[in-house]
BAMAR-791339 format. One record per atom (N, C-alpha, C): residue in one letter; x, y, z. Coordinates in steps of 0.02 Angstrom, whole numbers, plus 32768, in hexadecimal, padded with zeros to 4 digits. Example, Ala and Ser with C-alpha at 12.3 -4.5 7.8 and 13.67 -1.06 7.14 Angstrom:
BEGIN
A82947EE48186 A82677F1F8186 A82947F5B8186 S82827F908162 S82AC7FCB8165 S82858002818A 
END
This chain:
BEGIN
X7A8D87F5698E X7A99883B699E X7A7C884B69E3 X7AA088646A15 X7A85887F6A44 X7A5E88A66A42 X7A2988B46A73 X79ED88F76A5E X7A0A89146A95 X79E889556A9B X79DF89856AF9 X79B489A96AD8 X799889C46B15 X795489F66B14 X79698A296B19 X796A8A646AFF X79868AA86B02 X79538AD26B47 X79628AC66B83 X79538AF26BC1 X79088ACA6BD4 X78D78AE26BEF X78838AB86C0E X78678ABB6BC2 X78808ABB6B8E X78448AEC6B5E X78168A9B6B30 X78458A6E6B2D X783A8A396B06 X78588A276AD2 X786B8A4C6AC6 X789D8A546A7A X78BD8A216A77 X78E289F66A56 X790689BF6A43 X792F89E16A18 X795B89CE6A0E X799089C869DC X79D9899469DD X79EA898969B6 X7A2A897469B7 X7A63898A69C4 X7A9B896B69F9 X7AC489A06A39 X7AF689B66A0C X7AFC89A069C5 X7B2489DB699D X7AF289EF6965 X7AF28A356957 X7AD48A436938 X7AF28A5968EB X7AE28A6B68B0 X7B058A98688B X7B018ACB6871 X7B1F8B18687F X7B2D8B416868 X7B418B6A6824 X7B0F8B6B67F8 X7B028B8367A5 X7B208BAB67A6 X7B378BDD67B5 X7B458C27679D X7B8B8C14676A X7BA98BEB6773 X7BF08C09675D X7BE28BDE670A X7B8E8BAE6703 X7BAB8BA866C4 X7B878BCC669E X7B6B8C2366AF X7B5D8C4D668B X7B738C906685 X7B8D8C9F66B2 X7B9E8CDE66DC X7BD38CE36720 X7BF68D146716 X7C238D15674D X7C798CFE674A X7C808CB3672C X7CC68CB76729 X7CC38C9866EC X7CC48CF466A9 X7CE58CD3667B X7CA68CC7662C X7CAE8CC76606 X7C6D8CAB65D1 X7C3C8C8665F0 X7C258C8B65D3 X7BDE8C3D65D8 X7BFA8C0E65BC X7BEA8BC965ED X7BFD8B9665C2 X7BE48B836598 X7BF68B4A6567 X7BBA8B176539 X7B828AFE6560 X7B3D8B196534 X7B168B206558 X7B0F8AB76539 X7B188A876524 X7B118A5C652B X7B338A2B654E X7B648A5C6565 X7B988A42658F X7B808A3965E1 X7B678A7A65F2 X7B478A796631 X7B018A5D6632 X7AE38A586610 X7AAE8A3065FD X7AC789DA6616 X7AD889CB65ED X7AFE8983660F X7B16898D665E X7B4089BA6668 X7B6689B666BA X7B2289B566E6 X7AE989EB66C5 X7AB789DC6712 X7A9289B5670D X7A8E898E66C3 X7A67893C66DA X7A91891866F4 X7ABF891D66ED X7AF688E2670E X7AEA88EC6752 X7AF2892C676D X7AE9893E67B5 X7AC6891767E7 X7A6D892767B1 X7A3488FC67CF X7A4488CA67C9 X7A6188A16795 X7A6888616794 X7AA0883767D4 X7AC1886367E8 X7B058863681C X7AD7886D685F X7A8188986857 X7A7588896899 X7A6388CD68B1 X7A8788F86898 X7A628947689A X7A2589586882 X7A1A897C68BA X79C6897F68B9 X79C889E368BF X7A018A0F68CE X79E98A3168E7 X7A1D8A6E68C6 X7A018A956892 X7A1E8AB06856 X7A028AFD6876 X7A4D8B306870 X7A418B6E6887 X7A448B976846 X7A2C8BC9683B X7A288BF367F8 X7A118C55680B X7A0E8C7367E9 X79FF8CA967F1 X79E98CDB67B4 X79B98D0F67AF X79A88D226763 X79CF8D5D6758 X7A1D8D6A677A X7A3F8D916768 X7A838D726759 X7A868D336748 X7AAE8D0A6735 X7AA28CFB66F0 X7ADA8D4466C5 X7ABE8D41667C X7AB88D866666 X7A7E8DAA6680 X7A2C8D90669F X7A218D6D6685 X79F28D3866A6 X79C78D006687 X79EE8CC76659 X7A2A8CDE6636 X7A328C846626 X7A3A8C486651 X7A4F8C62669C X7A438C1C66BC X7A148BFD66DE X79E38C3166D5 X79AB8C1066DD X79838BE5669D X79918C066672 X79768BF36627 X79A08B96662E X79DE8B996638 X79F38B606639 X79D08B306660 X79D58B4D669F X79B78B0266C3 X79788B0766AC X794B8B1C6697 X79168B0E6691 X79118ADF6645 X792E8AE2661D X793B8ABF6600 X795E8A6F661A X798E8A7C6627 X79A98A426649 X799B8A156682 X796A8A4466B0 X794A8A0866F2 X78F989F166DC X78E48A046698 X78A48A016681 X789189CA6695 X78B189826677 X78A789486671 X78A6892366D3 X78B289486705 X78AD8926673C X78A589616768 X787E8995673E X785E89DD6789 X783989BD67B3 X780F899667AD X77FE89956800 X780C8962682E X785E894A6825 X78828929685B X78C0895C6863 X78B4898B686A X78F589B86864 X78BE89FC689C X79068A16689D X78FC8A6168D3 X79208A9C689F X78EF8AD16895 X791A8B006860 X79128B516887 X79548B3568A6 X79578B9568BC X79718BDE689B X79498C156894 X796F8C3E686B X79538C8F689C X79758CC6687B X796E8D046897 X79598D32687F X794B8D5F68A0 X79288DA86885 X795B8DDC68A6 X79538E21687F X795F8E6168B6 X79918E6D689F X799C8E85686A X79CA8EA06829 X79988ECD67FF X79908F0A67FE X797C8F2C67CC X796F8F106774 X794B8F01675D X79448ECF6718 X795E8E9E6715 X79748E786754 X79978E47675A X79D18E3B6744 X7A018E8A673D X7A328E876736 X7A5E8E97676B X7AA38E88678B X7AB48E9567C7 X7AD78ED167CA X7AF88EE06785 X7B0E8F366779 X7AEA8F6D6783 X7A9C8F506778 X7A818F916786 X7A588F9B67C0 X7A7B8F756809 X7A6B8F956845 X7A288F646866 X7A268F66689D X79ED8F5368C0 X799E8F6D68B0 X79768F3268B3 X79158F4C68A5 X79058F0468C2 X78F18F1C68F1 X78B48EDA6913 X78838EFC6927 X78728F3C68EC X781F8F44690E X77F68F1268F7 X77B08F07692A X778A8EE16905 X777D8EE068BA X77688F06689C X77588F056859 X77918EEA6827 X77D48EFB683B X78058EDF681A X77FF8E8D6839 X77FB8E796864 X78058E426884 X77C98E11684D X77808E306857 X77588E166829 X77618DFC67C8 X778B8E1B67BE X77B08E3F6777 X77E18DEF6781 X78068DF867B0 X78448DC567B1 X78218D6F679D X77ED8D6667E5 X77F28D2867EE X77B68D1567A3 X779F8D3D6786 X77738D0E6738 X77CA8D0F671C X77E28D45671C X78208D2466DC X78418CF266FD X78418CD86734 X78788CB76740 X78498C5E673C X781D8C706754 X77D78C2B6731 X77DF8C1966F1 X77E88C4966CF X77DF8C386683 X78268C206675 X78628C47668A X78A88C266658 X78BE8BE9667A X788D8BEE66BA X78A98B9766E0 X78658B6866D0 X783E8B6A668F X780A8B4F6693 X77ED8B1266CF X77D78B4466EE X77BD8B1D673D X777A8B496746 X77538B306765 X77088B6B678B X77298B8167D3 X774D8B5C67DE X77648B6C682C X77A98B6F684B X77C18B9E685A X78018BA16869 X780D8B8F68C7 X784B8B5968C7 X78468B41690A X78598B636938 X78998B986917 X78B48B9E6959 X78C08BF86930 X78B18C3B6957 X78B38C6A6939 X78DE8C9A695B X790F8CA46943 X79258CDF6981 X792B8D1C6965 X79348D58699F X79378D9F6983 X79AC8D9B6993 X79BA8D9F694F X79FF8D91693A X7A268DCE696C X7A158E156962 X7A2A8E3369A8 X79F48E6E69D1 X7A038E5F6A02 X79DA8E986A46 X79CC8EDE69FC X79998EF669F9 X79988F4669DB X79918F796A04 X79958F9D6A1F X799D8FC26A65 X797990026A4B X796090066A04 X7922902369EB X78D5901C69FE X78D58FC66A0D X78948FAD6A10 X789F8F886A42 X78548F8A6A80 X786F8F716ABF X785F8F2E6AB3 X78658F156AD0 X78868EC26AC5 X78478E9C6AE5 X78168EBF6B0E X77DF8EA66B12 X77B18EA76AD2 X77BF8ED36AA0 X779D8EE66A63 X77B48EA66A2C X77DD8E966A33 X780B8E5B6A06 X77E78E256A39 X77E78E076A76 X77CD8DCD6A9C X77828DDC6A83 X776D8E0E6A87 X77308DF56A7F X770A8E016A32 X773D8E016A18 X771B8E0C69B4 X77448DB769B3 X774E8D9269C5 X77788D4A69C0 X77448D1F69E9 X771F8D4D6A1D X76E48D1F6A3C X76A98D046A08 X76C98D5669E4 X76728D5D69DB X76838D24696D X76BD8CFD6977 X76CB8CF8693F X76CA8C9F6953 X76E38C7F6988 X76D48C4F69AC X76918C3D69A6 X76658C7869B5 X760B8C5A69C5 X75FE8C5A697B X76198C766958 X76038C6D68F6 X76098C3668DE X76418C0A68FE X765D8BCA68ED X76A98BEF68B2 X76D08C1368B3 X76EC8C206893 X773E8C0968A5 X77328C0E68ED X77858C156903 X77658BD3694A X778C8BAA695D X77828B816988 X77A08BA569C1 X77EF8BB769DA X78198BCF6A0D X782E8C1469EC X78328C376A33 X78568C736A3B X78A18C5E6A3F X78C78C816A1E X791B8C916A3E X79348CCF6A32 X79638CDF6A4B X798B8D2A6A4D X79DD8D0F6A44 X79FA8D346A1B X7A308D266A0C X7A728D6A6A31 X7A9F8D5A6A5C X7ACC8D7F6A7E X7AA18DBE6AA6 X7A748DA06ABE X7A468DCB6AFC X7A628DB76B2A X7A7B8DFC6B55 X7A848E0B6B9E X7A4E8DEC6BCA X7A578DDC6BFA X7A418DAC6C35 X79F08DF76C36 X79FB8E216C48 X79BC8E596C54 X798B8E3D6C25 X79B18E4A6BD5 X796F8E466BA3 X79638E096BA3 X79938DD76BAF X794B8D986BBA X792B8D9A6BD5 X792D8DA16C1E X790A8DAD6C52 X78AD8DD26C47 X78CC8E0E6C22 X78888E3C6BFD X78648E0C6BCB X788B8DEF6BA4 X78658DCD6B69 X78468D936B79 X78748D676BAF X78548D286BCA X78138D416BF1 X780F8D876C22 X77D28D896C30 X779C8D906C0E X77948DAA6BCB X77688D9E6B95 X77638D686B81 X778B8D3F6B58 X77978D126B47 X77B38CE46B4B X77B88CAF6B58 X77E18C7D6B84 X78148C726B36 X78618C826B53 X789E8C7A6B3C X78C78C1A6B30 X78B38C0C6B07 X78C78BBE6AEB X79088BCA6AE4 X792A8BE76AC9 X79898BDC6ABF X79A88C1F6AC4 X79D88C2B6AE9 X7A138C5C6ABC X7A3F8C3F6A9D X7A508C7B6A67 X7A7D8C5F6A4B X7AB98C976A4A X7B018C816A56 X7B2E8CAB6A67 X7B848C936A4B X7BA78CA26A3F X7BE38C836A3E X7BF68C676A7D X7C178C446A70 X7C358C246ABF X7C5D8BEF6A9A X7C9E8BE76AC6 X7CE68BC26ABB X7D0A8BC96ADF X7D448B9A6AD1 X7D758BA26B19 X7D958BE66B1B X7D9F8C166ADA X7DA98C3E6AD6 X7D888C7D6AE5 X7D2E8C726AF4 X7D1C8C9E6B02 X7CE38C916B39 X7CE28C826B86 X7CDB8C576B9E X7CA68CB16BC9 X7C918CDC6BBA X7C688D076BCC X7C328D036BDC X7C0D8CE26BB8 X7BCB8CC06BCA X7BB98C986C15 X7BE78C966C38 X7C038C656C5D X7BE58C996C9C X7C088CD36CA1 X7C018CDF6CCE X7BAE8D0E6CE7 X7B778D246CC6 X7B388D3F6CD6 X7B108D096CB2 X7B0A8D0F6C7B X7AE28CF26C50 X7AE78CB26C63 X7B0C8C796C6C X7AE38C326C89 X7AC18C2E6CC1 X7AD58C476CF1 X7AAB8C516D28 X7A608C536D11 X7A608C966CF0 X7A1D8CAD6CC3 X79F38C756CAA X7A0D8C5F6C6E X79F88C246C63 X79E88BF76C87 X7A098BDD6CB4 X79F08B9F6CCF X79B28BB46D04 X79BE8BEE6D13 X79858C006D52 X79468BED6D1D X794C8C216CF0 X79178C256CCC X79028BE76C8D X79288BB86C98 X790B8B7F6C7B X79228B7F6C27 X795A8BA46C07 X79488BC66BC0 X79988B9D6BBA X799E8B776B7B X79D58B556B6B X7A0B8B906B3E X7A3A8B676B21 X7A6E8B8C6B07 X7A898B776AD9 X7A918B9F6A9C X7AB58B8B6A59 X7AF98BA56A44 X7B1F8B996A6A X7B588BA06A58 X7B6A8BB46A08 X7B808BF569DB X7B9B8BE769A8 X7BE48BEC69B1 X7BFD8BCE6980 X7C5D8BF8697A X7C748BC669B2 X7C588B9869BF X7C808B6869E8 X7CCD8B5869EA X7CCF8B6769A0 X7D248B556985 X7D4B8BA26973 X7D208BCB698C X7D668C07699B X7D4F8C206951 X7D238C1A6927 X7D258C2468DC X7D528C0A68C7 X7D618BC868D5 X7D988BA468B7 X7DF58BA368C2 X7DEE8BCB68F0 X7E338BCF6916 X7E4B8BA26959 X7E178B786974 X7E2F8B5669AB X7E428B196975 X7E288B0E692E X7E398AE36905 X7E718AB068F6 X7EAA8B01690E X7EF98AFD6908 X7F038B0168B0 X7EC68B00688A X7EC48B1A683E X7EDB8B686831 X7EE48B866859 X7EFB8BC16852 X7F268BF2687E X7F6D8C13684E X7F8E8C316872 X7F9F8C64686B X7FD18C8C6887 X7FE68CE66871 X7FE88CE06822 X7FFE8CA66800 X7FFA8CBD67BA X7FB68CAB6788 X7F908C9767A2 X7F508C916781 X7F2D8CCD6761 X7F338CC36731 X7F118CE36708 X7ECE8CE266EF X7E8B8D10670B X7E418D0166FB X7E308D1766BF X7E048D026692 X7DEE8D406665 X7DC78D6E6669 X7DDE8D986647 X7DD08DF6665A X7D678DF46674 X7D498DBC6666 X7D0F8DCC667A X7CF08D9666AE X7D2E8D7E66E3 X7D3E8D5F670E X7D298D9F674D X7D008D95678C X7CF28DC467B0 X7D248DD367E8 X7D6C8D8E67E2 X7D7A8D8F6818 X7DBE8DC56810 X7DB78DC767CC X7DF78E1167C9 X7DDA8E5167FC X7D8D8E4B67FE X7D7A8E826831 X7D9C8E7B688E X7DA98E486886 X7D9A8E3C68CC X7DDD8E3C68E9 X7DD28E61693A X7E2C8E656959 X7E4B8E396966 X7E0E8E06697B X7E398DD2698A X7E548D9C6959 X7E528DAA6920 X7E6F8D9068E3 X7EB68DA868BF X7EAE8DE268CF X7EE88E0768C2 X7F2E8DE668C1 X7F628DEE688B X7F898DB8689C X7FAE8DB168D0 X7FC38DF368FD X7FDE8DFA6930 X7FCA8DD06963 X7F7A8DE4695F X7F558DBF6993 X7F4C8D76698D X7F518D53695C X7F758D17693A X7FB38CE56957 X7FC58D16693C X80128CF3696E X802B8CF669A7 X7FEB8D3A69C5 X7FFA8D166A22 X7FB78CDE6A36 X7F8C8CE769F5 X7F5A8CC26A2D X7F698C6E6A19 X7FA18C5669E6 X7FC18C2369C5 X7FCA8C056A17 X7FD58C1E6A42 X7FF08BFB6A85 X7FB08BC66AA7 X7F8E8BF26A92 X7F378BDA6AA3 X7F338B9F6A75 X7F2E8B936A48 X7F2D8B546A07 X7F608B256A26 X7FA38B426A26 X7FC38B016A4A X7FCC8AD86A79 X7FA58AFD6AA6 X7F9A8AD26ADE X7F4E8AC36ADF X7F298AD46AC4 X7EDF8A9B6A99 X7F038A5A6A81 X7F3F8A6B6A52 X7F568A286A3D X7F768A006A4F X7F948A1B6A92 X7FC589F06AAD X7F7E89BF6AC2 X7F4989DA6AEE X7F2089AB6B1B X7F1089926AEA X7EFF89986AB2 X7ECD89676A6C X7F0789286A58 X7F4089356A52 X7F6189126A4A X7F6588DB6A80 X7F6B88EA6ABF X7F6788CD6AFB X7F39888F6B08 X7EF0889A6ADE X7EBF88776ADC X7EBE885C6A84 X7EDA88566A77 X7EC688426A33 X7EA1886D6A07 X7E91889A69F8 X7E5B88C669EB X7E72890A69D2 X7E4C892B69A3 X7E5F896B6988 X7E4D899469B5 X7E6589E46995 X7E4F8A1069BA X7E0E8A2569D1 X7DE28A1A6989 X7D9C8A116991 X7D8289FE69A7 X7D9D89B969A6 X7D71898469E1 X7D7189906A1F X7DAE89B76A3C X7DB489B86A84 X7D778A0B6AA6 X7D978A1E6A6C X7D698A6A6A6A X7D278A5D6A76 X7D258A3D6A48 X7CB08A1B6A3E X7CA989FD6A6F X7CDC89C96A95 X7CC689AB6ACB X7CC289D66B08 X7CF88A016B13 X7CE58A316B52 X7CAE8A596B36 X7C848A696B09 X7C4F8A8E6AFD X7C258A6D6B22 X7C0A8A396B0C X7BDF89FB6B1A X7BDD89FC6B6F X7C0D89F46B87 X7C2289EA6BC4 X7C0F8A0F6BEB X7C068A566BED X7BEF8A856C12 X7BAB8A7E6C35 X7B7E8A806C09 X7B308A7C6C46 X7AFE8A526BEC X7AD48A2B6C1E X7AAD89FB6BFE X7A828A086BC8 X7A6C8A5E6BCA X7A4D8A766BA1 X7A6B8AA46B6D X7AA08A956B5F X7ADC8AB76B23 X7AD88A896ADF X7AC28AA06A9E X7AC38A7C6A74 X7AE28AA66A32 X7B378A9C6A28 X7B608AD76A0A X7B4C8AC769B4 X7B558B0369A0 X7B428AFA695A X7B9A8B056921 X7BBE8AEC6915 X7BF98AE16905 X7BF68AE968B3 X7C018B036892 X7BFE8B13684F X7C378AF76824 X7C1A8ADE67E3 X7C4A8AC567C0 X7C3F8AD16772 X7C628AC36741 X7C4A8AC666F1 X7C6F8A8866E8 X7C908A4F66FF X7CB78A0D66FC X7C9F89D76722 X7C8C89AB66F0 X7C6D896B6720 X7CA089406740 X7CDA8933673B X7D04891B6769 X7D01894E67BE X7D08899367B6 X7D0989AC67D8 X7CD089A867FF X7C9F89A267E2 X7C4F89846817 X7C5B894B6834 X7C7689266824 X7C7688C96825 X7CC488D8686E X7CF48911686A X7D1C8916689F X7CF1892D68E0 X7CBF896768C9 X7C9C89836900 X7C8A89546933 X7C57892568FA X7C2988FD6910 X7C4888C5694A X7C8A88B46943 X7CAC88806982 X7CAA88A669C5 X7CB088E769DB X7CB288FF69FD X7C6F88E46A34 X7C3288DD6A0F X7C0888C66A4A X7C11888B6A6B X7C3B885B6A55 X7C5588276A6A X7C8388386A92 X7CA9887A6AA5 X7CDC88786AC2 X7CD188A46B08 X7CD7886E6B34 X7CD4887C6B92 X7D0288A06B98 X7CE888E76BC7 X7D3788F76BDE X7D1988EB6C3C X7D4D88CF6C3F X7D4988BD6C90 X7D4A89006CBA X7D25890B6D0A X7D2B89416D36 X7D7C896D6D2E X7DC3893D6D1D X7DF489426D2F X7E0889516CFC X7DFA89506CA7 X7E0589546C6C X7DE989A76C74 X7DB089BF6C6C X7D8589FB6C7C X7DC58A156CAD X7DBD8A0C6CE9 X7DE68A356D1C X7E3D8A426CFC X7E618A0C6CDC X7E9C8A286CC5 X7E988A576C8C X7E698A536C5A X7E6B8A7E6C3D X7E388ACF6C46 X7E2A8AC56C7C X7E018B036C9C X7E508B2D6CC6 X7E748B156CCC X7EA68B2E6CF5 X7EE38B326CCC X7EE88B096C97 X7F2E8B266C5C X7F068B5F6C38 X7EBB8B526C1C X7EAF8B936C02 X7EAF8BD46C30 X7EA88BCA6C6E X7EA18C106C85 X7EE78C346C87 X7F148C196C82 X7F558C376C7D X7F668C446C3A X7F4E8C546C0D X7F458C786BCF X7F098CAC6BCE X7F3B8CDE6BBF X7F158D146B98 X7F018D2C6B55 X7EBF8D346B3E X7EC58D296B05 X7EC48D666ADE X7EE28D8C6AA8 X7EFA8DAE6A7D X7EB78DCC6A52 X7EA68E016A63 X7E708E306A2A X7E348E2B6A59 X7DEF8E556A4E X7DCA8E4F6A38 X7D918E1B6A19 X7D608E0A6A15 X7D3D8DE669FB X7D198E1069B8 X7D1E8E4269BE X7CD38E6F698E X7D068EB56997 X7D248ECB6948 X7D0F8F246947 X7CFB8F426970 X7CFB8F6B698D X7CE88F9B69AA X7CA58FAE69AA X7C908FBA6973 X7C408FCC6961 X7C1D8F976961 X7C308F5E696B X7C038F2F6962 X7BE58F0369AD X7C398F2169DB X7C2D8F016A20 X7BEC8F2D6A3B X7BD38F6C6A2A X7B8C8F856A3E X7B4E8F5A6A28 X7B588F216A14 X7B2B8F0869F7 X7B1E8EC86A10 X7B4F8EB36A34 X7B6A8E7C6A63 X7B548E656A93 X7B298E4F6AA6 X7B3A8E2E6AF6 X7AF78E666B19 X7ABF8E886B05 X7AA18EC46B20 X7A5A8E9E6B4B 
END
């Protein structure tokens, strides 16, 4: 397995990581909880070292899971998870005051039975509580031995900036894909000045650069992506143009859509380590070729220039939710 260091901080991990949420929360029931139990030993056993989670995923069953499930090999593993959800639920709104923050990280110790959580981020900006107040209740949680790294999840280039000056900033974590290639333009700069790596989630479009899904796909009703515009089926079947020419180039190379997707993730800057979510171990075992797969200066540049001549269809986030975005 390849490692990279997520930005100056030290951090190690493995350059794909995996992304929990979806086998508790988000698209759809919870899975068998012995089911995913098996997929994330397999993971480690495949070489993954670097398991993303959150205690509003559920709340709390996916953390309850991995902690169950990475028991047997916690301390060769990296376990990142989040705060800054009101009771750690995400319906009921933003809280990263300290005291809630204090509240978060014992429950999230205990359902991931660990003393120390590696990698901690505040899940979004609260624009309630200044963000030096969050850097430095995370300092002051670091010197306890509780939390090893700071991260911030879809922080604007400013509030890192504020929080890294308190606290030195180990990862963001943000969506980023060929489809949503935003990050691109303030925020790496940011990063790299400032030394702070990047976790890509949603690498695969939430599963639409897949080519697994089209205008007629049908989610179930407690699937999040019925929320979203750019899911819409309309928005579907124009952004279908986008998928097919992912597949024409995957095809081109031997290789799925995924693979080509994960490999231009990879490809971008040295300190990107995407977290790609799955509930199917074949589908890990597809991810996983992708680090094997070079895309040449000229591979990158053709498809930097067929994608820019697509536009892509919707929205990323509701309306109410893009205030929550990117701050």
């Amino acid at each position: 397995m390849q490692i990279r260091q997520l930005g100056n901080s030290g951090l190690e991990v493995s350059a794909l990581g995996l992304g929990c949420m979806g086998m508790s929360f988000g698209y759809g029931p919870a899975h068998d909880k012995n089911e995913m139990i098996h997929l994330l030993r397999s993971a480690y056993e495949k070489g993954i070292t670097f398991f993303d989670t959150a205690e509003c995923y559920g709340p709390f069953l996916n953390e309850e899971l991995l902690g169950e499930a990475l028991a047997p090999f916690r301390d060769k593993i990296v376990i990142a998870t989040k705060f800054g959800f009101l009771e750690g639920d995400s319906k009921k709104g933003l809280d990263s005051r300290p005291e809630w923050i204090r509240k978060s990280i014992e429950g999230s110790l205990k359902r991931l039975n660990t003393d120390v959580i590696d990698l901690y981020y505040q899940h979004r900006v609260d624009p309630n509580v200044p963000i030096e107040e969050v850097a430095g209740t995370i300092k002051d949680l670091i010197q306890e031995g509780k939390v090893k790294h700071f991260g911030l999840s879809e922080a604007g280039a400013e509030s890192i900036r504020r929080a890294h000056a308190v606290q030195p900033v180990t990862a963001l974590q943000s969506e980023y894909s060929l489809w949503w290639r935003t990050p691109e333009e303030e925020i790496f700069p940011t990063l790299e000045e400032l030394g702070i790596g990047f976790v890509p989630f949603s690498p695969l479009g939430r599963g639409f650069l897949t080519a697994k899904i089209d205008e007629n796909t049908q989610f179930d009703s407690t699937d999040f992506r019925n929320t979203l515009p750019r899911f819409a089926p309309e928005a579907r079947k124009t952004n279908q143009a986008f998928v097919d020419l992912l597949g024409k180039m995957a095809s081109d190379r031997g290789v799925t859509n995924a693979q080509i997707a994960l490999a231009w993730n990879l490809a971008q800057k040295p300190w990107i380590a995407p977290i790609p979510g799955t509930t199917k171990l074949h589908r890990l075992e597809e991810n996983l070729v992708a680090l094997d797969l070079k895309l040449s200066a000229e591979d990158l540049a053709e498809i930097n220039e067929a994608v820019s001549k697509i536009t892509i269809e919707g929205s990323r986030y509701p309306e109410h939710l893009q205030k929550i975005a990117g701050k």
